[in-house]
C-alpha positions, 0 to 999 in steps of 0.5 A: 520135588514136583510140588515145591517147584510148582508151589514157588511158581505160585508164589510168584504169580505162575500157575500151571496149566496142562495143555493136553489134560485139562481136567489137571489144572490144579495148584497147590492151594489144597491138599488135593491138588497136592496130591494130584501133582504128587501122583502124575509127577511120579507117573511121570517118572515111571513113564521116563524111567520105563522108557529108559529101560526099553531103549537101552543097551543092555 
């Protein structure tokens, strides 16, 4: 999902670009940074799920 957002952004002319990471500036114009954008998205998830689990009520 991650990567079909970033990739219409592109079409548009939109690229983006990390503020805390700049070593992530990655588009989806290879395969590679495909690949990046699919791995830090579900890290992402894993991060915001995690989260989620530690601060509910159980």
């Amino acid at each position: 999902m991650a990567i079909e957002i970033i990739r219409e952004l592109a079409d548009r002319g939109i690229m983006i670009k990390s503020l805390t990471d700049p070593f992530l500036d990655v588009n989806s114009s290879t395969p590679m940074d495909e690949a990046i954008i699919g791995i830090m998205a579900e890290l992402a998830q894993l991060r915001v799920s995690t989260i989620r689990k530690n601060t509910s009520r159980n």
